[in-house]
C-alpha positions in Angstrom: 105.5 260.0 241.2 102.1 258.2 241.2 101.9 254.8 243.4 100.5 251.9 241.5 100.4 247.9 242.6 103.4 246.0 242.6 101.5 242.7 242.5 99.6 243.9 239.1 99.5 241.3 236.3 98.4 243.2 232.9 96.2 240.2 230.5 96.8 237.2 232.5 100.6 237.9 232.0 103.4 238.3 234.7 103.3 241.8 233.9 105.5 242.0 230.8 105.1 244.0 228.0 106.8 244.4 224.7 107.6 248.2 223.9 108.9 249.5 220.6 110.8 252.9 221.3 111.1 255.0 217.5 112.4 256.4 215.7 115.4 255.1 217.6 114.6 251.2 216.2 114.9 249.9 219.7 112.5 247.1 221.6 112.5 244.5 224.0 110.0 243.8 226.9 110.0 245.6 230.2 107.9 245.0 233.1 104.8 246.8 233.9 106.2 248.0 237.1 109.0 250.5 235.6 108.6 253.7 234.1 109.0 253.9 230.5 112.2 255.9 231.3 113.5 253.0 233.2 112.4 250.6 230.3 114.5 253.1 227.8 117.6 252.8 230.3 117.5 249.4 230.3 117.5 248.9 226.2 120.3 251.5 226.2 117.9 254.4 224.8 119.6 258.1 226.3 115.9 259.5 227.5 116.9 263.3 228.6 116.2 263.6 232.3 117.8 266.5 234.3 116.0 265.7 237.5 116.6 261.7 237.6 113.3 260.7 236.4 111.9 262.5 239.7 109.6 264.7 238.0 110.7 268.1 238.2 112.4 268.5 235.2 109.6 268.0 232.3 112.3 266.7 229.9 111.4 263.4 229.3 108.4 263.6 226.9 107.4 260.9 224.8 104.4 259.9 222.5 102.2 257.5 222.9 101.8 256.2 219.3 100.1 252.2 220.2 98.7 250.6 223.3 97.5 251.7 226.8 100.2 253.5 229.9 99.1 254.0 233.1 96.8 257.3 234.1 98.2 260.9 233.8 99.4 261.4 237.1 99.4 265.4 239.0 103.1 266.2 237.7 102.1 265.6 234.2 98.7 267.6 234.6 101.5 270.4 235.9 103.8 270.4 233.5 102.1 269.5 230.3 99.7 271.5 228.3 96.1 269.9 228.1 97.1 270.1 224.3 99.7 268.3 224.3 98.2 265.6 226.7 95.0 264.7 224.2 97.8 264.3 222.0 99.4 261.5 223.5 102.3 263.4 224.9 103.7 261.7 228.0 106.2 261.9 230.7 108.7 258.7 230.1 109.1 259.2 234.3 105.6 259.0 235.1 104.1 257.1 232.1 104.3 252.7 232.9 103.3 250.1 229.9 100.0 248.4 230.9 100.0 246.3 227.6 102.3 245.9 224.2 103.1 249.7 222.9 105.2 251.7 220.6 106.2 254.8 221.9 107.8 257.9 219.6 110.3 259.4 221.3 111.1 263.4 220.0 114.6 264.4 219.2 114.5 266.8 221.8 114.4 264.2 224.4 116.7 262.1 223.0 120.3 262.3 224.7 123.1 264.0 222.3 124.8 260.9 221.4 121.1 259.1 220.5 120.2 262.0 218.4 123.5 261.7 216.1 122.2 258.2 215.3 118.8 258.8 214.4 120.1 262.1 212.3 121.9 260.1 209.8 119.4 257.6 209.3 116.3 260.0 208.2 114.4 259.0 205.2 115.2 261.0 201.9 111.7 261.1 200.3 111.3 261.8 196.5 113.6 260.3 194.4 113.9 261.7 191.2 117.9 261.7 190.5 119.3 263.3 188.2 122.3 260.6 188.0 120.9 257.6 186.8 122.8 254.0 185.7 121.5 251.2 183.0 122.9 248.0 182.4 124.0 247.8 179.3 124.8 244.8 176.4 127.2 247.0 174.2 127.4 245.6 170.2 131.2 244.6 170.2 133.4 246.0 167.7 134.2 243.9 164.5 135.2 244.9 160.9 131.6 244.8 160.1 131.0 247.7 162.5 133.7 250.3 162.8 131.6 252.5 165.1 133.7 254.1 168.2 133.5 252.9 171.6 131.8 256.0 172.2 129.3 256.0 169.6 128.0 252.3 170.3 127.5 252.7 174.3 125.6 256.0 173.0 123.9 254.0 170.4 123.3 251.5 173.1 121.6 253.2 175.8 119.1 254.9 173.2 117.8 251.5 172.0 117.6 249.7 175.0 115.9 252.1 177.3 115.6 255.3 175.2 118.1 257.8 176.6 119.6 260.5 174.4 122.9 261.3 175.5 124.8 263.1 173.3 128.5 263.0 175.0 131.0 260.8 177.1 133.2 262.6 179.8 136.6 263.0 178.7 138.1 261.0 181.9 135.4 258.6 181.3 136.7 257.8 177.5 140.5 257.0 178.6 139.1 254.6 180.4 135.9 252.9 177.8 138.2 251.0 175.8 139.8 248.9 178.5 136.3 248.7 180.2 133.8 247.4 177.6 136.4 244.4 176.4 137.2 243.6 179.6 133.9 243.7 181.0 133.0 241.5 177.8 131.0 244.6 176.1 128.5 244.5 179.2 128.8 247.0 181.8 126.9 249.3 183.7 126.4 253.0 182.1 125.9 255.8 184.6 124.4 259.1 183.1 123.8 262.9 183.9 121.7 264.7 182.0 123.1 264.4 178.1 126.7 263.3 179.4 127.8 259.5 180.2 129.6 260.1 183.3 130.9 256.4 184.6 130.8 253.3 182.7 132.1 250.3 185.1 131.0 246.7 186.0 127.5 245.2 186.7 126.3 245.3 189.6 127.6 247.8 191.6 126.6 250.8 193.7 125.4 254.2 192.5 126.5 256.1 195.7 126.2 260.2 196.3 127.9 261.9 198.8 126.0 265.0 201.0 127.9 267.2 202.4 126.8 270.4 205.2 129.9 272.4 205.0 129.6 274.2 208.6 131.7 276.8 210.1 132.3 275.0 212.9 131.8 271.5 211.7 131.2 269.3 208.8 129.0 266.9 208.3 128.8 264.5 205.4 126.0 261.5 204.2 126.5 258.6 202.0 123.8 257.7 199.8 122.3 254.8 197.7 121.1 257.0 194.4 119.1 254.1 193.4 116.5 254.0 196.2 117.7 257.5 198.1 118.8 255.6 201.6 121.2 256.7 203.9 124.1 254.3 204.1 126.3 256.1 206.4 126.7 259.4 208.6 129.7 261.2 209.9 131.2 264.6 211.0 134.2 266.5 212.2 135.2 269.6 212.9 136.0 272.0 210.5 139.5 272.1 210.4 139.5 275.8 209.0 138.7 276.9 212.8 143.0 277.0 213.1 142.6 280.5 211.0 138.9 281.8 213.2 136.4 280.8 214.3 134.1 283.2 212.5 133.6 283.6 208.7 134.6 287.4 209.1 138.1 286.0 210.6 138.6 283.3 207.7 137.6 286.3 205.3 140.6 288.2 207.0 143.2 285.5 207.2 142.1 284.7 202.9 142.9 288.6 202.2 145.5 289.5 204.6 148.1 286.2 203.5 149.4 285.4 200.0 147.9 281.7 199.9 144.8 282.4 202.9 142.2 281.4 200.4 144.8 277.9 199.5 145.1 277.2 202.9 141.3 277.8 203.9 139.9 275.7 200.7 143.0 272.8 201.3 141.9 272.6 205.3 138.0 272.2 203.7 138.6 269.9 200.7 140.9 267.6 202.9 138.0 266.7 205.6 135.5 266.0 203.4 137.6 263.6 201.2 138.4 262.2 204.5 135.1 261.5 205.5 134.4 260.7 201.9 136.9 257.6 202.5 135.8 257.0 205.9 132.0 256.5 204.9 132.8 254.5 201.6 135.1 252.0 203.5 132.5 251.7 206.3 129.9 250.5 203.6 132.7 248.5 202.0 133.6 250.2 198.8 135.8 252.6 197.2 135.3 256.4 197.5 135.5 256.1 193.1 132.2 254.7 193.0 130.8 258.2 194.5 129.2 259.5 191.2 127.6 262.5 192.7 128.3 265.3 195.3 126.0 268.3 196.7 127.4 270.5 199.0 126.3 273.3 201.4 127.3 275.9 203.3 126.9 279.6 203.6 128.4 282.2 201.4 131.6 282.4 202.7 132.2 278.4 203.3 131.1 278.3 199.3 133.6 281.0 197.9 136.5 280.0 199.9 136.1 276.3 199.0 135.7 277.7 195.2 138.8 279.6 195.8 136.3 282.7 194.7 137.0 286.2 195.4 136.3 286.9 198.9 136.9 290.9 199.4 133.8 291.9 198.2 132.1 289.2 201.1 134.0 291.6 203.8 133.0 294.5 203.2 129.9 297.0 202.9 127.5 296.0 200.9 128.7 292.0 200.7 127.8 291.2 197.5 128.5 287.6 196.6 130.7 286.9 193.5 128.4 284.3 192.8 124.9 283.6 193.7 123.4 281.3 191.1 123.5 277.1 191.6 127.0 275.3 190.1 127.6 272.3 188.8 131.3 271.5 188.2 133.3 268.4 188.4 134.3 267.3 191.5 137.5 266.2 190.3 138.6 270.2 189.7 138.6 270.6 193.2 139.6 268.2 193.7 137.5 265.6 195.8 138.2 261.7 195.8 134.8 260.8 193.5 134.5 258.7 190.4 136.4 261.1 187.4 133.3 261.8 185.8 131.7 262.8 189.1 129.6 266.3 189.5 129.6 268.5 192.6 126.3 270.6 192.5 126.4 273.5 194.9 123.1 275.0 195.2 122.3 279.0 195.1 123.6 281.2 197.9 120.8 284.0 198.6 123.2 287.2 200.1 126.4 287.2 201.4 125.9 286.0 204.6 122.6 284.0 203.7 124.2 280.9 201.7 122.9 277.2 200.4 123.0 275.8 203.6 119.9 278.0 204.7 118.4 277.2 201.2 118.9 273.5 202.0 117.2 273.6 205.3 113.9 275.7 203.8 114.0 272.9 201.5 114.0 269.9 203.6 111.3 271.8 206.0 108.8 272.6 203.0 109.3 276.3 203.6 108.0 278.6 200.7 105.9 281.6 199.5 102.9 278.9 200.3 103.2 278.3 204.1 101.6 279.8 206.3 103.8 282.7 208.8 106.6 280.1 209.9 109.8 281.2 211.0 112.8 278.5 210.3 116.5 279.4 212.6 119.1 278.0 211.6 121.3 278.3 214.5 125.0 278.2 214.1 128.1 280.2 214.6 126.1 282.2 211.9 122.8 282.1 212.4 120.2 282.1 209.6 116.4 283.0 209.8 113.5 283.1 207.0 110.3 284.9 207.6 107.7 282.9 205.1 104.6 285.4 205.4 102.0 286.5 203.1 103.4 285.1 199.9 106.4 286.1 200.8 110.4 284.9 202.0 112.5 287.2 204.0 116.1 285.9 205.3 118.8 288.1 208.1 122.0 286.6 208.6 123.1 287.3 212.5 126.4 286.8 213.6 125.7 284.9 216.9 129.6 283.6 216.9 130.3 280.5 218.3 129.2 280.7 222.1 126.2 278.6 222.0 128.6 275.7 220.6 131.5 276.0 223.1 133.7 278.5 221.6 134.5 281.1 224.2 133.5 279.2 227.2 135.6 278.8 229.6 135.1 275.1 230.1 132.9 274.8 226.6 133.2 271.9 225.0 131.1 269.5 222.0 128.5 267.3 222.5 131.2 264.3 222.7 131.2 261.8 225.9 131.0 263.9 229.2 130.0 267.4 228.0 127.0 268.9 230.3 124.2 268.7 227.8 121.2 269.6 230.6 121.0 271.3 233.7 118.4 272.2 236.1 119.0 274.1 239.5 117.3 273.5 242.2 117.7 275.6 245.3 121.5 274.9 246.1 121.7 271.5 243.9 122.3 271.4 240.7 121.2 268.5 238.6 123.1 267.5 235.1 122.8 265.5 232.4 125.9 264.3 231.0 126.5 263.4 227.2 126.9 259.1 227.5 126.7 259.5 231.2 130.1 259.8 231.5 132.3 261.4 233.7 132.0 265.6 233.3 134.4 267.5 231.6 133.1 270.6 230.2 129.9 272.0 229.1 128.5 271.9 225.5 126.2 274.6 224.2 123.1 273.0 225.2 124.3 272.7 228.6 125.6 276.6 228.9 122.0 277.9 227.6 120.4 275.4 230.0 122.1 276.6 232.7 121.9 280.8 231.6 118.1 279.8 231.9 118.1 278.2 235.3 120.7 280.7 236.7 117.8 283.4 235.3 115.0 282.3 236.4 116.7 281.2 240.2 117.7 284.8 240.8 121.1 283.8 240.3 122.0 286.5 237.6 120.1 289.5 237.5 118.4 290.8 233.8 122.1 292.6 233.3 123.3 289.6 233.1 125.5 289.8 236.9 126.2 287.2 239.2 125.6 287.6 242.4 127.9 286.3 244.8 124.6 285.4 247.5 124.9 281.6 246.5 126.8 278.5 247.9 127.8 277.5 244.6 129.2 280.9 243.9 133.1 281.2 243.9 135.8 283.5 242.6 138.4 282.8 240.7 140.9 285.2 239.2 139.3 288.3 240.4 135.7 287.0 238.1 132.7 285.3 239.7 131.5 281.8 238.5 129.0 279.7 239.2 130.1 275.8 240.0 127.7 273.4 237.7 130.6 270.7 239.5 132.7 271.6 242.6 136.2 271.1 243.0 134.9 268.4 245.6 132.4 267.1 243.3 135.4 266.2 240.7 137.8 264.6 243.2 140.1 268.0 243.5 140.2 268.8 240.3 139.3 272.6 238.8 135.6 273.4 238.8 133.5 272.9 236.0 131.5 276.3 235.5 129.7 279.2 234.1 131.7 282.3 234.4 130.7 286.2 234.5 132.6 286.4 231.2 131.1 282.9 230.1 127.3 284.7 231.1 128.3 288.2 228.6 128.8 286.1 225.7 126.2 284.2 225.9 124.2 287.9 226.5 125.9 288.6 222.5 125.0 285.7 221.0 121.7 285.5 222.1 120.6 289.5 221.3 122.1 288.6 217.7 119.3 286.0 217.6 116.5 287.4 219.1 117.4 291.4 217.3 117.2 289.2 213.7 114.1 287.4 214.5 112.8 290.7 215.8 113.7 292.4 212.9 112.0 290.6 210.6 108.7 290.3 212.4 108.7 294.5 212.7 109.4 294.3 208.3 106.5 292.3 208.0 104.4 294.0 210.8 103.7 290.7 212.5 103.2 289.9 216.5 105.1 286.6 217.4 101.8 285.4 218.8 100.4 285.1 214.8 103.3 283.1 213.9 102.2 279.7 212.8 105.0 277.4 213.7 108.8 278.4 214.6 111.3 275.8 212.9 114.7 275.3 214.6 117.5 273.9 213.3 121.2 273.5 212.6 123.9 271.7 215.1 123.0 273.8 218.3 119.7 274.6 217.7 118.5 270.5 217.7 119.9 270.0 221.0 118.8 273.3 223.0 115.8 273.3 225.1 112.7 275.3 223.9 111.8 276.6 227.4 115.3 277.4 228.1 115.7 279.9 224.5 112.4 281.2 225.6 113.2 282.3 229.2 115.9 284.5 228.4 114.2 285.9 225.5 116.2 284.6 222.5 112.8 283.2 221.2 109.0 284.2 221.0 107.2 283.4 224.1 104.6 281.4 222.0 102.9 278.1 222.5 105.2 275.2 222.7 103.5 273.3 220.4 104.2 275.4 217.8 108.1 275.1 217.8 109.8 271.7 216.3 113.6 271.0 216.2 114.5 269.2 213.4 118.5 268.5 213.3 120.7 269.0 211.0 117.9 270.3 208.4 120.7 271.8 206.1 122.1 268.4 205.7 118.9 266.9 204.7 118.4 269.4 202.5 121.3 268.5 201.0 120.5 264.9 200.8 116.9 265.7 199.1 119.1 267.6 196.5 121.4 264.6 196.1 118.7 262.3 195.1 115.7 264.5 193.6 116.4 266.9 190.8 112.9 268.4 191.8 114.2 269.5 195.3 117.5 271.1 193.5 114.8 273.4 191.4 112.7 274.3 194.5 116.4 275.6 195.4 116.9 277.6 192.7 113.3 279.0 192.9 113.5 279.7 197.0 116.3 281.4 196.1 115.0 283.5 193.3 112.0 284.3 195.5 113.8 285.2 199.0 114.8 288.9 200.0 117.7 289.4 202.3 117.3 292.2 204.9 119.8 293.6 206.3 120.0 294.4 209.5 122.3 297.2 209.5 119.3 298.9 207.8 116.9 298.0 209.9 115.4 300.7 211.6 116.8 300.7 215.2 118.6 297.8 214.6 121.9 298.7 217.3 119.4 299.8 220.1 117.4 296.6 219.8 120.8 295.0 219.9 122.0 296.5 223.0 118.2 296.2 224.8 118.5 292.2 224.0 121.7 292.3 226.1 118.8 291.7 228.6 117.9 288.4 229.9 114.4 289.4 229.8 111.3 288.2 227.9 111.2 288.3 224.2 109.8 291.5 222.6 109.4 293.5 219.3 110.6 296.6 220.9 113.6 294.6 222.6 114.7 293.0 225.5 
C-alpha cells in the first residue's frame, strides 16, 4: 500500500473530509489518513475485501463520482485495466479522500447483507399504472334520484375527471352501500381498466405487491402505485423445496401423488401471503389495501401455482399449457389483497423459459434493438437470451441448485456467517464472511470463489481432482477436501470445506451454463469476443465474482467492462410491470418475439456438455 504523510492537512483543515458512499445512502466524515475502505468500515458499509484491505485481492472497487483521492498507487496500475482507471474506478484499499467526495460503490463489492438493502430500494422508473384511484364526491341518494349506488360512483367518476368505466366488481358492490353512506358519499374510487375495483376512505394508500416466485426462494416488493416507490423488501425460501429441489422433482411429486399439485400451489400461495402481511404491517397497513399483484417465475413455478396441468411440462417436447399473459383475481387463488384485487402474471416463453426471464429482459432494456448482449439469469434454472441481429434467442439450462448451497456439503445461504469470498494464497486462505460473523458454511458465492482459487493454485487439476499435495488437504470418509476453516481454526469443531464430491457438482452446474451460452452463440454464429455486454443476474448470479465465473470457464473470457450484475433483475422486472402498463406490453411483445432453442437439438449439445466438465477456459467448441 502506498505511503503518504501522516501530518497532512487537506484545505487548511485537520484532515477531515465528508464522504458520501451510494447507492448505499451512507456519509459521515473520515480522516484523510484512512483508506476509503477503512472509512466504509467505520460507517458500517460491508466493502468486499478477501485479502484485508492488503491489496491482493482486487475486490474492493469503487467509483469515484465527486472530489479528489490520493494518486493511483502500483497495485491499482496491476490490477485495474487502464479503462477502467480513466473511468474513475478505484481500489477502496488504496484510494484515501484528499477533499469532500461521493464515492459509487458497485453491487459487486458490496458485502451480501449490504446488497439485500440496496436491492429493494431501486428506483421503478416509468409510471404509467394501470390501477389508478380518484377521490370522489358521490351525488347521495334521495327520492329525487333513484339511481343505484353503482350507477352514481360510475356517473361520478366520468364527470369529475372523465373516466368511462362501465362495471363495479361484484365483491366490491357488497360492500358500496355500507361504504358511500358511511364515508358520507365521499370516498376514494380505485379503477382497472373499465372495472371499479376498490372503493374505500380518503386518503389512503394505493399499494401493489411484486412478487419473484423462485425455485429456491421468493422474493416479494411492496409498492406505492401512486408515485412507483419501493416501500418494503423481503424474501424466504421457497417452502416447496420439502418436495425437490428442482422443477423436474416438484413436476414428479405434482403427477406421482393425488393432491401434489394442492400441496405444491398451498406451500407457494402461503409464503407469499405471508410476506404479503409481513411487508404491509412493516409500512403500517393492512395487506386489504394491496390492489394489485404481478408475479413471476418460470413455467413450472407459474402452472403449479395455477394448479395447471403439469404433465405435458415433463415430458418431450414441454409444451406449456399456457403461454400468453393472465390477469385473474387474486382472490381465486387465493392471496390476502383487497377483493377486487388483480394478479397479472406475465407470458411464459417455453416450458422451461418462463415470466421471470421475461421480467428480467424487461427491467435490463433487452430487445430485438440492442446491440449482441447476452442476459443469464442464474438460478437453480438458469435462463439465457441471445439479443443479436434483430433477433431474441432464450435456452433454459438445468444448472440445479449447487451454485446456491444445495448439494454442498457445508452449503449454506447468504445469511450471517456463510463464506461469501475466498482467495488462497499459498497455504492461507483468506475469507470473507457474510456480516463478519462467525463461519458456518459456505454460500454459493463462496464455493465458486473457492473452485476458482483451488483452479488456478494447482490445487484441482482441469478433471476437476484434488490433490492431496497441500497442507490444507485432509480426508474424511474415504473423500478428499479441502479445509477453507480447520478443525483448529473453529475451536475443535468439524471443518468447514470444499469436498471432491462438493468440486463434481459444481463441474455440472457450471458445463449446464457455459454448454447454454455456448450454444446459442454457435446458432447465431457469433465469437464471444463480438458480444457487446454480458448481463448477469438472478439470486446467485449478483453475488458471484466475474473473474471467478471466468477462470473456470462458465463465462466468456471477454473484457470485464463489458459484464454488469444487476440483482434480482426478475424482480424488478416485476416491479416495472406493477407500476407501468407500458413495461407489461414490452412483455407481451418480448415474448411474442423470442425463440426458444433447445438444447437437446442442438448440434453436439451432450459432447459440449461433457467437454465443459473441464475447468478450463471458455470455448465454442467446449471446455
Amino acid at each position: 500500500m502506498a505511503e503518504y504523510d501522516q501530518d497532512q492537512t487537506i484545505g487548511g483543515t485537520t484532515g477531515s473530509v465528508r464522504v458520501d458512499f451510494e447507492p448505499i445512502g451512507r456519509r459521515g466524515t473520515c480522516s484523510c489518513r484512512q483508506t476509503l475502505l477503512q472509512c466504509a468500515h467505520d460507517l458500517g458499509i460491508g466493502i468486499v475485501a478477501t485479502c484485508g484491505g492488503h491489496g491482493t485481492c482486487g475486490r474492493c472497487r469503487i467509483i469515484a463520482v465527486r472530489g479528489q483521492l490520493s494518486e493511483t498507487t502500483s497495485v491499482e496500475h496491476e490490477l485495474i485495466s487502464l479503462h477502467e482507471l480513466e473511468n474513475g474506478v478505484r481500489l477502496a484499499c488504496q484510494a484515501m479522500p484528499l477533499s469532500d467526495c461521493i464515492i459509487n460503490v458497485p453491487a459487486e463489492s458490496l458485502t451480501a447483507s449490504q446488497r439485500i438493502q440496496i436491492e429493494g430500494l431501486q428506483a421503478t422508473h416509468g409510471t404509467d399504472p394501470l390501477v389508478t384511484s380518484h377521490k370522489v364526491a358521490v351525488s347521495p341518494a334521495d327520492l329525487n334520484d333513484l339511481s343505484a349506488d353503482d350507477q352514481r360512483i360510475l356517473t361520478a367518476l366520468s364527470a369529475t375527471y372523465g373516466i368511462k368505466c362501465t362495471t363495479v366488481d361484484l365483491e366490491v358492490a357488497r360492500d358500496l352501500p355500507h361504504i358511500l353512506r358511511s364515508e358520507d358519499w365521499k370516498c376514494k374510487i380505485t379503477t382497472r381498466g373499465a372495472e371499479v375495483v376498490a372503493v374505500g376512505p380518503w386518503p389512503a394508500p394505493t399499494l401493489g405487491l411484486a412478487v419473484d416466485l423462485g425455485t429456491t426462494k421468493i422474493a416479494a416488493y411492496l409498492l406505492d402505485l401512486t408515485n412507483g416507490e419501493t416501500l418494503g423488501a423481503r424474501g424466504t425460501m421457497n417452502p416447496q423445496i420439502r418436495y425437490g429441489e428442482d422443477v423436474v422433482a416438484r413436476l414428479t411429486h405434482a403427477l406421482s401423488q393425488p393432491d401434489g399439485t394442492k400441496e405444491l400451489a398451498d406451500e407457494a400461495l402461503a409464503a407469499i401471503n405471508d410476506l404479503a402481511d409481513s411487508l404491509t404491517r412493516d409500512a403500517g397497513v393492512n395487506s386489504s389495501r394491496i390492489l394489485e399483484v404481478v408475479l413471476v417465475g418460470n413455467t413450472a413455478m407459474h402452472h403449479l401455482l395455477l394448479r395447471l396441468p403439469v404433465a405435458q411440462l415433463a415430458r418431450a417436447p414441454y409444451v406449456p399449457a399456457i403461454a400468453g399473459s393472465l390477469d385473474i383475481k387474486a382472490r381465486d387463488l387465493p392471496l390476502r389483497t383487497a377483493k377486487g384485487a388483480y394478479l397479472h402474471l406475465p407470458p411464459n416463453i417455453a416450458g422451461f423459459v418462463g415470466a421471470d426471464h421475461v421480467a428480467m429482459l424487461i427491467a435490463c432494456g433487452v430487445s430485438t434493438a440492442s446491440d449482441r448482449v447476452l442476459a443469464i439469469d442464474i438460478g437453480t434454472n438458469t435462463e439465457v437470451c441471445l439479443a443479436a441481429d434483430g433477433r431474441l434467442t432464450t435456452v433454459s439450462c438445468a444448472s440445479g441448485p449447487a451454485f446456491e448451497g444445495g448439494h454442498i456439503r457445508d452449503g449454506m445461504r447468504a445469511a450471517p456467517g456463510a463464506i461469501e469470498h475466498v482467495e488462497i494464497l499459498g497455504n492461507e486462505v483468506h475469507l470473507q464472511i457474510v456480516d463478519d460473523a462467525e463461519p458456518t458454511g459456505v454460500c454459493g458465492s463462496g464455493i465458486l470463489d473457492a473452485l476458482a482459487q483451488l483452479a488456478t493454485q494447482g490445487i484441482v487439476d482441469a478433471m476437476g481432482r484434488l490433490s492431496a499435495d497441500h497442507p490444507r488437504i485432509a480426508r474424511h470418509q474415504n473423500m478428499l477436501q479441502f479445509n477453507l476453516v480447520t478443525p483448529d481454526e473453529r475451536g475443535g469443531r468439524s471443518a468447514l470445506s470444499v469436498t471432491q464430491n462438493d468440486v463434481r457438482q459444481l463441474q455440472l452446474a457450471k458445463a449446464a451454463i457455459a454448454s447454454g451460452i455456448q450454444a446459442l452463440l454457435q446458432h447465431a454464429s457469433l465469437d464471444p469476443s463480438q458480444l457487446n455486454s454480458i448481463i448477469v443476474g438472478g439470486a446467485f448470479g449478483s453475488y458471484i465474482d466475474i473473474k471467478s465465473a471466468i477462470e473456470i470457464g462458465m463465462l466468456p473470457r471477454v473484457p470485464l467492462e463489458r459484464f454488469t450484475q444487476v440483482g434480482n433483475a426478475a424482480g424488478v422486472g416485476a416491479k416495472m410491470a406493477l407500476v407501468s402498463d407500458s413495461a407489461r406490453l414490452n412483455g407481451i411483445t418480448l415474448a411474442r418475439e423470442a425463440r426458444y432453442l433447445e438444447l437437446a437439438t442442438a448440434p453436439g449439445f451432450m459432447k459440449r456438455f461433457v467437454d465443459n466438465t473441464r475447468l478450463a477456459p471458455f470455448t465454442l467448441q467446449g471446455g
